[in-house]
C-alpha positions, 0 to 999 in steps of 0.5 A: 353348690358344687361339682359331685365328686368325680365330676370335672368340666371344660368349655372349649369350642363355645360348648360346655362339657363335663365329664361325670366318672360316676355313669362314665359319661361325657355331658354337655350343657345347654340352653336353660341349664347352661343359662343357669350355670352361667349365672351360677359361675358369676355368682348372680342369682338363680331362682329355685327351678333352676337350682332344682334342675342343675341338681338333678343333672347329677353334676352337681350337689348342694351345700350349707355354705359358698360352693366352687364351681370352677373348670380343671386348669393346669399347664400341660408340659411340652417335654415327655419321657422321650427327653429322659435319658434312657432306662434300661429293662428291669425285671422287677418292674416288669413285673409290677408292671404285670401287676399294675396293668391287671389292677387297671383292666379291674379298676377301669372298668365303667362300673368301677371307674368313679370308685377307682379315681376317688381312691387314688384322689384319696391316696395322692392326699395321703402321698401329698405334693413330690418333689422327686420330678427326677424319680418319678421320671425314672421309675416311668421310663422303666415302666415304659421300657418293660411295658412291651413285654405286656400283651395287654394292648396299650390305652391312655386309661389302662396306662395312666392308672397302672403307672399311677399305682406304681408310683403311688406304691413308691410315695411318689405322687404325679397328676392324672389328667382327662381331657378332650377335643371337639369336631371330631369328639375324642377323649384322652387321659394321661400322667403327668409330673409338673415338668414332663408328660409320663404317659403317651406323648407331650405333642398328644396331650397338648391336643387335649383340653383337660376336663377333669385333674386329679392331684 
């Protein structure tokens, strides 16, 4: 058994929580799911009704052979775009950015979104690993500096995949990261190079348990 595709999970304030992009729907775990996924994740067994159960929660499919189930981890970065020196307007990325802003109020959308990130999973894969952090930090501070000449209003989502598609335009591949936080609940998403946060502010995403990372 393992994750359905565009499914990540967290455990933070002694909950279980997991993001399903598909229905655009944060869900939690409990009682004797969360007992059987736990038994799950150490591996002991769990009889075929629980199985059944885990399964129809739509979080998660079966598999021939051994499946991984394990929570979104990566180390969120203490700099952001404020410790870049400064880039200076550009035309030219003012209107990518234009472009890429009215690509990601489409592809944003809650019927959309699962179809969105498996896409740009996909186009990361074919980019593969950067090594150009310097670049991708440059060509995000532009887009930040053209950025508000735009009136579409500005939203973690709406940013993270605009920025995203810039760089993928250019094989530059960075990190898309959702996250949350308890009590109150609140949901964030941000780009990230493995040195700097590109999208919104380290100090904010640093709030943020990530529940779902997309490489």
């Amino acid at each position: 058994m393992t994750l359905a595709p565009g499914t990540g999970f967290c455990e933070t304030a002694e909950e279980l929580v997991f993001l399903d992009l598909a229905r655009d729907k944060y869900l939690s775990l409990r009682g004797q799911d969360r007992a059987a996924f736990d038994r799950l994740r150490r591996g002991e067994p769990n009889d075929g009704g629980a199985i059944a159960r885990l399964v129809a929660t739509g979080l998660f499919v079966s598999t021939n052979g051994p499946g991984s189930v394990e929570p979104a981890a990566i180390d969120v970065p203490t700099r952001d775009l404020a410790a870049v020196s400064h880039e200076s307007f550009s035309p030219r990325m003012a209107l990518s950015t234009a472009f890429a802003l009215r690509w990601a109020r489409r592809a944003m959308r809650p019927e959309q979104i699962g179809f969105t990130i498996e896409a740009v999973r996909a186009r990361k894969a074919g980019v593969g690993p950067s090594a150009a952090d310097g670049e991708i930090e440059i060509v995000s501070a532009r887009y930040a500096a053209a950025r508000w000449l735009n009136p579409v209003p500005q939203r973690c989502l709406i940013d993270a995949l605009a920025l995203d598609h810039i760089l993928l335009a250019r094989g530059l591949a960075s990190t898309m990261v959702f996250g949350i936080r308890m009590s109150p609940f609140k949901a964030h998403c941000w780009l990230q190079s493995p040195s700097a946060i590109l999208t919104g502010t380290a100090a904010e995403a640093r709030n943020f348990v990530p529940i779902l990372v997309i490489r």
